[in-house]
C-alpha positions in Angstrom: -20.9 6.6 18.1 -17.7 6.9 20.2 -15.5 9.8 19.4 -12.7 7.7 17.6 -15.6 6.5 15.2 -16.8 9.7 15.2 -12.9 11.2 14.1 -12.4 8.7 11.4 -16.3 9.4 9.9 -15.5 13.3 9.6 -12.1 12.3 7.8 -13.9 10.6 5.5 -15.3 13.6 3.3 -12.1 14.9 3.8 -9.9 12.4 2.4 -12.4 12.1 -0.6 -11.7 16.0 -1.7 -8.0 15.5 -1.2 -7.2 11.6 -2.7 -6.3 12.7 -5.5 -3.8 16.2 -4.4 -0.1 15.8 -3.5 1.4 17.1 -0.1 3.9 20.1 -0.8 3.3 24.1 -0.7 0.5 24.5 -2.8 -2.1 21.9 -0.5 -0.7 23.3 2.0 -2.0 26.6 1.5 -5.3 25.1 0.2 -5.5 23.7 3.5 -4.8 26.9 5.1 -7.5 28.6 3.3 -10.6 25.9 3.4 -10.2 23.9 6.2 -8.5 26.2 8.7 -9.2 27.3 12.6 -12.7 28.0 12.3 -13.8 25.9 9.9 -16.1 23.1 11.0 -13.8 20.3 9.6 -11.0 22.0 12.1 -12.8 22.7 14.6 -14.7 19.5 15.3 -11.6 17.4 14.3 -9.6 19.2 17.0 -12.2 18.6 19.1 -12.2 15.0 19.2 -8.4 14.4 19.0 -8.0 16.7 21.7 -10.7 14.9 23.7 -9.1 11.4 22.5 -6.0 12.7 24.0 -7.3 13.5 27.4 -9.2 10.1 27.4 -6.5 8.3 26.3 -7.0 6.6 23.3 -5.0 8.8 21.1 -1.1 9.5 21.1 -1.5 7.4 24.0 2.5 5.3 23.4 5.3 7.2 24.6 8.2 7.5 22.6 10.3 9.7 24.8 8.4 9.7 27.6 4.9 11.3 28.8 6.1 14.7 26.4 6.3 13.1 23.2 3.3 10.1 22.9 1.6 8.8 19.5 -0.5 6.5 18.1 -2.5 5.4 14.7 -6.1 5.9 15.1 -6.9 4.3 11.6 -4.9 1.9 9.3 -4.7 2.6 5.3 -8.4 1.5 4.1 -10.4 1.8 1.2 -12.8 4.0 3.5 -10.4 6.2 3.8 -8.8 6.1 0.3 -5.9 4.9 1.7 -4.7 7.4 4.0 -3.8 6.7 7.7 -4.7 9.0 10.5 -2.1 9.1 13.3 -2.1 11.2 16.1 0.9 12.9 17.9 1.2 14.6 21.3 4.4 17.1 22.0 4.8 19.3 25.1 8.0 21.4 25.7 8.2 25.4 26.3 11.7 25.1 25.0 12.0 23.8 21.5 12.0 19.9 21.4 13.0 17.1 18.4 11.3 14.0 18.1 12.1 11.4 16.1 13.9 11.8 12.3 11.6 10.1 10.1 10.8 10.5 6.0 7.7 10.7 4.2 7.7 8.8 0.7 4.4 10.1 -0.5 3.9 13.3 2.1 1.7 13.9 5.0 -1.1 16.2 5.7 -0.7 17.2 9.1 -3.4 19.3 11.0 -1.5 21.0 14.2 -3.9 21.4 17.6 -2.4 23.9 19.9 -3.1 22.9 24.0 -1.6 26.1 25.3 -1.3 29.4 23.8 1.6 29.9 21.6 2.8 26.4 21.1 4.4 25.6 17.7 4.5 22.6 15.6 7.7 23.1 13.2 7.0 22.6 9.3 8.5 22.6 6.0 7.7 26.1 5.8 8.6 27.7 9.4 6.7 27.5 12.7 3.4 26.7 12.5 0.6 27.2 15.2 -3.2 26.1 14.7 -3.4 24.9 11.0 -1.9 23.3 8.6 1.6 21.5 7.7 1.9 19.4 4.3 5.5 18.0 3.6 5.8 17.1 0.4 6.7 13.4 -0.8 10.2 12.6 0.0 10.3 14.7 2.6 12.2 14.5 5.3 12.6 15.8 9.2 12.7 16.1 13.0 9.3 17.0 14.1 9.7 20.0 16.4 7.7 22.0 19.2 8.0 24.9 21.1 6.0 27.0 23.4 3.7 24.0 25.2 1.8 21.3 24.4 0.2 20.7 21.2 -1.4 17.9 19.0 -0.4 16.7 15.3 -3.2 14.5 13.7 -1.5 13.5 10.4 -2.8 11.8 7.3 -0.4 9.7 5.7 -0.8 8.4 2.1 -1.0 4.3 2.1 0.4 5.1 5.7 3.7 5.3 4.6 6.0 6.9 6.9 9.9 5.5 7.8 11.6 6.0 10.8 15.0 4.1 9.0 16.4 7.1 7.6 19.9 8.3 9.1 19.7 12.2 10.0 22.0 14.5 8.4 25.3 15.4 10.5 25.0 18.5 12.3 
């Protein structure tokens, strides 16, 4: 089994336990707690995305250059209860925006540090190895700081929009 296959067979499990939980605060400390850095879920996940990364079949499409790549690994199924699984690459010491996008029914979003101290930015603060979970309706810039690092989200029915207008600044 290739790694891809391999990624999408250990979501599987995964997705089952949480089909039925929304994305907001409360999953994402769940999350936090049972499938955190040093759990096998985490740990073997990160594995492979960080290996599909460096092979280049994941978060392999720039969208503002070689710093800020992604790509879907998995379309909605019935396999995977339909959840997507997306993978994002962002790499800036200084902190970094990506694109404003929404989330109509939330995302769980596992964050893969590369190098020590990078950041993912969440609904609740900086976030390092773990989890993010923005709740349904949910809007935001997707932020880094401190190096490179990996998002590998799961998006209900793979819903995510990129047509929403930012707020003013």
């Amino acid at each position: 089994m290739d790694a891809q296959r391999e990624l999408i067979e250990r979501s599987i499990p995964f997705l089952t336990e949480l089909k039925n939980r929304t994305a907001g605060e409360t999953l994402e400390e769940w999350l936090n707690t049972n499938y955190a850095p040093g759990s096998d879920f985490y740990d073997n996940v990160s594995r492979l995305i960080t290996q599909g990364v460096a092979d280049g079949w994941a978060a392999n499409i720039e969208v503002d250059g070689p710093h800020y790549r992604r790509s879907r690994i998995a379309d909605p199924s019935e396999e995977l209860h339909y959840f997507s699984i997306t993978a994002v690459y962002m790499d800036s010491v200084a902190p970094f925006r990506g694109q404003y996008h929404q989330h109509p029914y939330g995302e769980l979003n596992m964050v893969v540090p590369l190098d020590e101290g990078a950041e993912l930015a969440g609904p609740r603060g900086w976030s390092g190895a773990g989890w993010t979970a923005p709740g349904p309706g949910s809007h935001h810039y997707p932020e880094v700081r401190g190096g490179a690092l990996i998002a590998l989200f799961y998006l209900p029915a793979g819903r995510i929009s990129y047509d929403i207008e930012a707020p003013a600044q």
